[in-house]
C-alpha positions as a Markdown table, in Angstrom:
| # | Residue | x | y | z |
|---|---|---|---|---|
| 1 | Unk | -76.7 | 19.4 | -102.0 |
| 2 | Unk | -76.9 | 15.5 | -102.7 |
| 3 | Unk | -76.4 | 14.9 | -99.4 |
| 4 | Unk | -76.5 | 11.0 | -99.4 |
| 5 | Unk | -73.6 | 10.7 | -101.6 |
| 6 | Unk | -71.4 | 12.6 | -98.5 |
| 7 | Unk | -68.8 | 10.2 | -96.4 |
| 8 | Unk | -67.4 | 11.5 | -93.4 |
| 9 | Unk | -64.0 | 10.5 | -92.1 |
| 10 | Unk | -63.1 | 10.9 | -88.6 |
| 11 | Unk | -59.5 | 10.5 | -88.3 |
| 12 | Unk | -58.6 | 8.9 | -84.9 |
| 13 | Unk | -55.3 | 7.3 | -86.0 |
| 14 | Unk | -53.0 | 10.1 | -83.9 |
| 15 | Unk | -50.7 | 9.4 | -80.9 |
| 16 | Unk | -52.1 | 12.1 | -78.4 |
| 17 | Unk | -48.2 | 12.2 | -76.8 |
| 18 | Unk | -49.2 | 15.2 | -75.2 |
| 19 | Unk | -52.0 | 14.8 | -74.5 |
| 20 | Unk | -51.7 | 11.1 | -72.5 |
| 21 | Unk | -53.9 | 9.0 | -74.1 |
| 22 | Unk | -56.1 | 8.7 | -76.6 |
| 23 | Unk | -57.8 | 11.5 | -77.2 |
| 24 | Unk | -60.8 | 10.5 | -79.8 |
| 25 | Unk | -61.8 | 7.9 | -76.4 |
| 26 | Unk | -61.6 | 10.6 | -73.9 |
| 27 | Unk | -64.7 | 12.2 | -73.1 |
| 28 | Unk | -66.0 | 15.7 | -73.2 |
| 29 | Unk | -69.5 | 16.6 | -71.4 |
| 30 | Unk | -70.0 | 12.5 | -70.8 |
| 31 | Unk | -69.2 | 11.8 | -74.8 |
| 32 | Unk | -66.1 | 10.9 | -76.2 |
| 33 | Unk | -64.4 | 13.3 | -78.7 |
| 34 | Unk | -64.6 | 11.3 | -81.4 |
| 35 | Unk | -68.2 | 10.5 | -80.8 |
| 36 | Unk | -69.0 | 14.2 | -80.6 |
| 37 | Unk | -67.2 | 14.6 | -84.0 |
| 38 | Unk | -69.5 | 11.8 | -85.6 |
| 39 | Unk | -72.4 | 13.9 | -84.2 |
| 40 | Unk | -71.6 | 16.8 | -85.7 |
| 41 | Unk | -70.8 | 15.5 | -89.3 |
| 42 | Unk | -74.4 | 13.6 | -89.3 |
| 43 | Unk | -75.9 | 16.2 | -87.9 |
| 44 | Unk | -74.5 | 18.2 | -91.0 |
| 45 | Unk | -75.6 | 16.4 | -93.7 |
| 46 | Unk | -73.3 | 13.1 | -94.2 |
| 47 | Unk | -74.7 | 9.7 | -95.0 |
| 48 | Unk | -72.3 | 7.8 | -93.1 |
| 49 | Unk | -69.6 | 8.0 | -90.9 |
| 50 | Unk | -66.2 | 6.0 | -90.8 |
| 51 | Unk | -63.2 | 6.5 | -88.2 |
| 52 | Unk | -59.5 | 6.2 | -89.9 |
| 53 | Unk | -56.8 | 4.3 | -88.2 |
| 54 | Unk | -53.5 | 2.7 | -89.2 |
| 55 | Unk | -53.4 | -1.0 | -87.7 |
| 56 | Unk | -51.6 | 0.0 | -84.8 |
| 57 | Unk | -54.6 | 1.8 | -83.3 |
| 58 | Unk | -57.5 | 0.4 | -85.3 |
| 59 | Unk | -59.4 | -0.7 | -81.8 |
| 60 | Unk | -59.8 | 3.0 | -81.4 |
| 61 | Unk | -61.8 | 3.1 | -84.4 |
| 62 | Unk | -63.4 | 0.2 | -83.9 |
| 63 | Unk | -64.5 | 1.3 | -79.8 |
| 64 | Unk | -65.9 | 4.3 | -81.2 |
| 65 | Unk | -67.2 | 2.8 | -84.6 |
| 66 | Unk | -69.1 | 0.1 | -81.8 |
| 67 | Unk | -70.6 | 3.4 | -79.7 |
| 68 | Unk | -71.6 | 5.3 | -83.0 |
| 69 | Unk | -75.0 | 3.2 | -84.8 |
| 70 | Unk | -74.7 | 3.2 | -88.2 |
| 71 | Unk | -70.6 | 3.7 | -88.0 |
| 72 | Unk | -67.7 | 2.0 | -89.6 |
| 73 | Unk | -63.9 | 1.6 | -90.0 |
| 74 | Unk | -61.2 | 2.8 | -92.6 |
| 75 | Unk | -57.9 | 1.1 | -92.4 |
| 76 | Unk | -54.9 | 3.5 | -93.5 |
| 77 | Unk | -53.3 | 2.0 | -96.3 |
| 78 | Unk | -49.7 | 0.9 | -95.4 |
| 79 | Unk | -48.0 | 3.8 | -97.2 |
| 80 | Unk | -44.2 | 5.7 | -95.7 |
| 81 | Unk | -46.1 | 8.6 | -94.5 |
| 82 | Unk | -46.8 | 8.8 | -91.4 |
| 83 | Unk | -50.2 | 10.2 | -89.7 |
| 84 | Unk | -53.5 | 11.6 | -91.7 |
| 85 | Unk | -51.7 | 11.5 | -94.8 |
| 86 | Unk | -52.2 | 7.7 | -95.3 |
| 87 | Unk | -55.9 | 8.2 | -94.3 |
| 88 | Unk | -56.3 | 10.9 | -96.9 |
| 89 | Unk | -54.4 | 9.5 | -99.7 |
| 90 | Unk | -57.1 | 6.3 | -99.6 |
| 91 | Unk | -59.8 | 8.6 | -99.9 |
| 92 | Unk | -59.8 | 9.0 | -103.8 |
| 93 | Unk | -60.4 | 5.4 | -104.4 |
| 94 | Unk | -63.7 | 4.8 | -101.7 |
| 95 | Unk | -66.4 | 4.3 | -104.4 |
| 96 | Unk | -70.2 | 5.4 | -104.0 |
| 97 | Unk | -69.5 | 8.8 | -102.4 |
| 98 | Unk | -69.1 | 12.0 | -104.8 |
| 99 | Unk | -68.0 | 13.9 | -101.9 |
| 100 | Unk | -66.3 | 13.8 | -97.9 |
| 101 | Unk | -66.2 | 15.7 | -95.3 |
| 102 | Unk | -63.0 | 15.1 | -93.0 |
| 103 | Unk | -62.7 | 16.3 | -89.6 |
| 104 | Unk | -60.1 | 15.2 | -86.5 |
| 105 | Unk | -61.1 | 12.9 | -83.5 |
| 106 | Unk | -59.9 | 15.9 | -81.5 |
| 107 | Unk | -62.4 | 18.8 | -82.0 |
| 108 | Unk | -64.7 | 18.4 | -79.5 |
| 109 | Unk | -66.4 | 21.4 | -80.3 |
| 110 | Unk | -67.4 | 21.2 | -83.8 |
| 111 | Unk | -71.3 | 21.5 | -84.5 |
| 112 | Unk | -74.1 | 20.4 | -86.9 |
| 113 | Unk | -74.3 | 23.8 | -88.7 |
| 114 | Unk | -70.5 | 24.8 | -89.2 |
| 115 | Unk | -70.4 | 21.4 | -91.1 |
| 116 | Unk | -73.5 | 22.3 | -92.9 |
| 117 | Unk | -71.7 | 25.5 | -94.1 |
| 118 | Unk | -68.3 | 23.8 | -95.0 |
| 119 | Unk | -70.3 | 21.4 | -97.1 |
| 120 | Unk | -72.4 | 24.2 | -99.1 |
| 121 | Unk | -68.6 | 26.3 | -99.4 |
| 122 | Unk | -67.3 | 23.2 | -100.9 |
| 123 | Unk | -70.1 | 22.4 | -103.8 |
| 124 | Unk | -70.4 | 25.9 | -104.7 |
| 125 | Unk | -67.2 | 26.4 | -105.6 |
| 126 | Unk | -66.4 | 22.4 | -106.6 |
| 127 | Unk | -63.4 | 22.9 | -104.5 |
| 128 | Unk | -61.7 | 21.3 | -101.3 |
| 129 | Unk | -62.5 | 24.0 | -98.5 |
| 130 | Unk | -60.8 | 24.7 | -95.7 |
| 131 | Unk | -61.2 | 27.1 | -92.6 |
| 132 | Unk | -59.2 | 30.2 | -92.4 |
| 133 | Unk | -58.0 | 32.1 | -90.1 |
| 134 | Unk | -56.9 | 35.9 | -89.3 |
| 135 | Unk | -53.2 | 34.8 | -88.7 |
| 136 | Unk | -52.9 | 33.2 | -92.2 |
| 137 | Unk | -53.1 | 29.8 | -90.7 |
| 138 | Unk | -55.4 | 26.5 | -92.3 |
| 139 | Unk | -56.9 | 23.3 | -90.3 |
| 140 | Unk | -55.9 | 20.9 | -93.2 |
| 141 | Unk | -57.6 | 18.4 | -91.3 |
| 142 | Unk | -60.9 | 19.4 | -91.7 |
| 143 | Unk | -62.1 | 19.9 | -94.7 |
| 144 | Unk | -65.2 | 19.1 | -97.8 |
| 145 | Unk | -64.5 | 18.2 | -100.6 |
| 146 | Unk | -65.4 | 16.4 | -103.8 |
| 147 | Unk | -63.5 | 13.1 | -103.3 |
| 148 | Unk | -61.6 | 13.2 | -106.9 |
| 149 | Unk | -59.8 | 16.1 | -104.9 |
| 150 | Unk | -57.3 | 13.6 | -103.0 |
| 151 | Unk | -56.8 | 11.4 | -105.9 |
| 152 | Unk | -52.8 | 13.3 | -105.8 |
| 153 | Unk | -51.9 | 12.9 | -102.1 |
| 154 | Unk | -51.4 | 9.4 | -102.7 |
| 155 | Unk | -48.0 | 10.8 | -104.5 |
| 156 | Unk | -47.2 | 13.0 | -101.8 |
| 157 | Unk | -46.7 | 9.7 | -99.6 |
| 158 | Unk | -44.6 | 8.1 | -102.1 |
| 159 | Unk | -42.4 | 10.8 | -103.7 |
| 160 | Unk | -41.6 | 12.8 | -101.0 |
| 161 | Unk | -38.0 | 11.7 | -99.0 |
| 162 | Unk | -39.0 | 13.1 | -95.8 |
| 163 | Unk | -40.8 | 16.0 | -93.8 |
| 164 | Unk | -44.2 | 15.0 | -94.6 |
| 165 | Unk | -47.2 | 17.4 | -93.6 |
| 166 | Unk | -50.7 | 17.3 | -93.2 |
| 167 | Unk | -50.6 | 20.6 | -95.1 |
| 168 | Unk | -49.3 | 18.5 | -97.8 |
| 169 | Unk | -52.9 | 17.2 | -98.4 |
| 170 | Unk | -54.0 | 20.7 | -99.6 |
| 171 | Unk | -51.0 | 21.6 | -101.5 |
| 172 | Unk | -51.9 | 18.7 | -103.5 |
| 173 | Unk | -55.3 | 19.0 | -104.1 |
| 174 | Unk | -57.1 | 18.7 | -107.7 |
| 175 | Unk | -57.5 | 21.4 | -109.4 |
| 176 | Unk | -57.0 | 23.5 | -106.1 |
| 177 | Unk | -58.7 | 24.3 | -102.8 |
| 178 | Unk | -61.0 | 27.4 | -101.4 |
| 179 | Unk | -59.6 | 28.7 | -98.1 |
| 180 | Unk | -62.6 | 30.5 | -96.2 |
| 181 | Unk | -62.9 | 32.8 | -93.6 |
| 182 | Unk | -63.6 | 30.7 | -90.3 |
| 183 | Unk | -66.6 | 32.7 | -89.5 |
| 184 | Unk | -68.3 | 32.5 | -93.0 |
| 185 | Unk | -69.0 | 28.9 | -92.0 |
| 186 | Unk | -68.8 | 29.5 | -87.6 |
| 187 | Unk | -66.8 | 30.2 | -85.0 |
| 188 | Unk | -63.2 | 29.4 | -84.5 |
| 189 | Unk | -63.5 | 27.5 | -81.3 |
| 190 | Unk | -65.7 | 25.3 | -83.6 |
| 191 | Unk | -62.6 | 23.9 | -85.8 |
| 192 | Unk | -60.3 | 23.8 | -83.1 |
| 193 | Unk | -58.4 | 20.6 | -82.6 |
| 194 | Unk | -57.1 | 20.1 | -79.0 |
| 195 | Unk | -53.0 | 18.8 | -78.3 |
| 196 | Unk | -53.3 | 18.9 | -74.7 |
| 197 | Unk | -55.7 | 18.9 | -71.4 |
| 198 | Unk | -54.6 | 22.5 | -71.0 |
| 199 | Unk | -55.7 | 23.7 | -73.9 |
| 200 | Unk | -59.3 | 21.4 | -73.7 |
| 201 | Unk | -60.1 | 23.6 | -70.3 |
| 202 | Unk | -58.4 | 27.0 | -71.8 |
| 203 | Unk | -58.9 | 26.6 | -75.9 |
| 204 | Unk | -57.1 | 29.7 | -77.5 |
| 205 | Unk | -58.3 | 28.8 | -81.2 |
| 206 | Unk | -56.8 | 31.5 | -83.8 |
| 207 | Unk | -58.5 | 34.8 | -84.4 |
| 208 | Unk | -61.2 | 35.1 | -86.6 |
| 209 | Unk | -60.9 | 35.6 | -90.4 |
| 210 | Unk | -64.3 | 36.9 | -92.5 |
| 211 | Unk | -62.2 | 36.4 | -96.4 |
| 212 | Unk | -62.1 | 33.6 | -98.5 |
| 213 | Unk | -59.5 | 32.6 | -101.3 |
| 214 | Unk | -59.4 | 30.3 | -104.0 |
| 215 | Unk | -55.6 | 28.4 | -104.9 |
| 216 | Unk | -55.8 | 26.9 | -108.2 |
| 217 | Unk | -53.1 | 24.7 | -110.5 |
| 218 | Unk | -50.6 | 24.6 | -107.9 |
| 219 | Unk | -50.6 | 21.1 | -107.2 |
| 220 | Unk | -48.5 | 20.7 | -110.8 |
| 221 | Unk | -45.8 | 22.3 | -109.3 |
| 222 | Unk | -45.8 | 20.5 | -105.8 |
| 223 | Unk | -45.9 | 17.4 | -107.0 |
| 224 | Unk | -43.1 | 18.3 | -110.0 |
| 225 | Unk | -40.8 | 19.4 | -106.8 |
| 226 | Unk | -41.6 | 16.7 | -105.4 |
| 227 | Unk | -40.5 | 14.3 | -107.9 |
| 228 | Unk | -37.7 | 16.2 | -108.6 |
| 229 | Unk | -36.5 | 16.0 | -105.1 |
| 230 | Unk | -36.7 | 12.5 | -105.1 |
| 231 | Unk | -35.0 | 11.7 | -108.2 |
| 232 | Unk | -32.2 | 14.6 | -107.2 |
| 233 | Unk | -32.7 | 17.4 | -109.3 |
| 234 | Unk | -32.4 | 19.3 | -106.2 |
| 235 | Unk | -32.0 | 23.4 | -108.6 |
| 236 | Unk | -35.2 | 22.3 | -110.3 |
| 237 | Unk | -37.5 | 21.2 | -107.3 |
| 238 | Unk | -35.8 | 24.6 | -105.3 |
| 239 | Unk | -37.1 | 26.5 | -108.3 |
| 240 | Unk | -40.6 | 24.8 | -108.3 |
| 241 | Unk | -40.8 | 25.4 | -104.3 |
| 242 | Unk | -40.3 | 29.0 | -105.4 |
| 243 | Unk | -42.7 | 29.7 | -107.1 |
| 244 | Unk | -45.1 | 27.3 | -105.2 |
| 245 | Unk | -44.3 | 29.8 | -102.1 |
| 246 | Unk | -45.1 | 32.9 | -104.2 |
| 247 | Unk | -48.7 | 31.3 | -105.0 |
| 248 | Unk | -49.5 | 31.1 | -100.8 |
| 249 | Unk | -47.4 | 35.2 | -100.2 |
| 250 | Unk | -50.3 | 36.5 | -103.0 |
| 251 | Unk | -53.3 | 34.5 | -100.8 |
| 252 | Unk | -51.8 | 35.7 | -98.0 |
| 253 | Unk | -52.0 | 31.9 | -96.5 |
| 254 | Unk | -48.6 | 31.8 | -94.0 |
| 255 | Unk | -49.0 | 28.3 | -92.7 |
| 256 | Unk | -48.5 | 27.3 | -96.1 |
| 257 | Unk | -45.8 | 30.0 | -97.0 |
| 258 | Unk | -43.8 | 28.5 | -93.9 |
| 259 | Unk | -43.9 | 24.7 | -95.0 |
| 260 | Unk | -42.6 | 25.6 | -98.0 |
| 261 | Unk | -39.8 | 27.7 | -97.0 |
| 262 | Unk | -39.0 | 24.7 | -94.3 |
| 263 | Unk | -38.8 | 22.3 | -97.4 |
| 264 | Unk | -36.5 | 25.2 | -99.5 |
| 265 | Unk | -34.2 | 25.5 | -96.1 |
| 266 | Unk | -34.1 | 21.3 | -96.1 |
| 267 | Unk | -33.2 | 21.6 | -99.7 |
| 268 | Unk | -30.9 | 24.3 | -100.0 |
| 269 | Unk | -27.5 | 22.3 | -97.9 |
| 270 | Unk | -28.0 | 19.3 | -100.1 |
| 271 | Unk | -27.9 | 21.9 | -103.1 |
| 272 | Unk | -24.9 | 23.6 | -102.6 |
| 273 | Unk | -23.0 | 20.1 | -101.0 |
């Protein structure tokens, strides 16, 4: 699978409000989560492992980067989006990797072989992929993909006004992205991210989902919304959500249907004013 040409990114750049600290330093079994993250991607097949941070919280990355071996750091570039989104938009441009694997600092549970299986998904199919679940819901934060498939998100952080999304990383993915049934490639505790202690001692991780979809050439249409949004021809990017939203109601993917209506119901009252 050309497996020493595979970069993984741990992103550790979040602000754990609820859950009181940060949670890539706080430790699960003796290890801390983001260490049990790096684990799992170099036990799955990556050549290297980096931890993302904005400036702000770049001595997390750099603890765990300290504590990891052969570890090192990826600064966010300074972009108006706020969270993963600035971590993902830089991947495109890291040269002498043909392919990433990105996973949160909060997933304690993730394993050697579920990373394994999202990294064989993804180069079968040439594709971003994604775990899905049986509610329709996608981890946009954990993903393989070939790294040409970010190049795009870098827009996202730039043209959008407002209400950015992680999910906003997948909707503007080159060519497209493979959603796949969370137990084609493990378990669902495995890509579950934790918010909060409580959910750390009582995980409830989405049900299973044994299907897999492809979503191809949407991006255009995101990104043409997008722009149009921002340069205020508001009818035009309202049509373009539209028919962005009936891509994800024929996939059957709802946590994408919903953040598109929520950017049609922001869009609609500037519309009609």
């Amino acid at each position: 699978m050309g497996l020493n040409t595979i970069l993984g990114i741990v992103l550790v750049g979040g602000e754990s409000r609820r859950f009181g600290e940060p949670k890539p330093l706080y430790a699960v079994e003796g290890v801390p989560m983001g260490l049990r993250v790096a684990k799992a991607l170099k036990g799955g097949g990556v050549s290297r492992v980096v931890f993302a941070a904005p400036l702000e919280r770049l001595h997390i990355a750099e603890s765990l980067a300290s504590r990891c071996g052969v570890c090192g750091v990826l600064l966010d570039p300074p972009l108006p989006c706020p969270g993963p989104l600035r971590a993902l938009s830089a991947i495109h441009s890291l040269a002498g990797y043909e392919h990433v694997v990105v996973a949160p600092g909060d997933a304690p549970w993730l394993d050697a072989a579920s990373v394994e299986s999202l990294i064989r998904e993804s180069f079968e199919r040439r594709l971003l992929v994604t775990p899905l679940y049986g509610d329709g819901s996608v981890n946009p934060l954990i993903t393989a993909a070939p790294r040409g498939s970010f190049a795009l998100v870098v827009h996202t952080c730039i043209n959008r006004p407002w209400g950015w999304r992680a999910t906003d990383a997948l909707r503007a993915s080159y060519p497209g992205f493979a959603a796949v049934g969370v137990n084609l490639l493990g378990d669902p505790l495995t890509f579950y991210s934790v918010n909060t202690r409580r959910e750390l001692k009582e995980p409830r991780p989405p049900p299973g989902h044994k299907g897999a979809t492809e979503v191809l050439g949407v991006q255009g249409v995101f990104l043409e919304a997008l722009n149009s949004w921002a340069s205020g021809r508001l009818l035009w990017a309202l049509e373009c959500f539209r028919v962005e939203l009936k891509v994800y109601k024929a996939h059957r993917i709802s946590l994408l249907e919903r953040h598109v209506n929520f950017d049609i119901e922001a869009l609609v009252p500037l519309h009609d004013t």
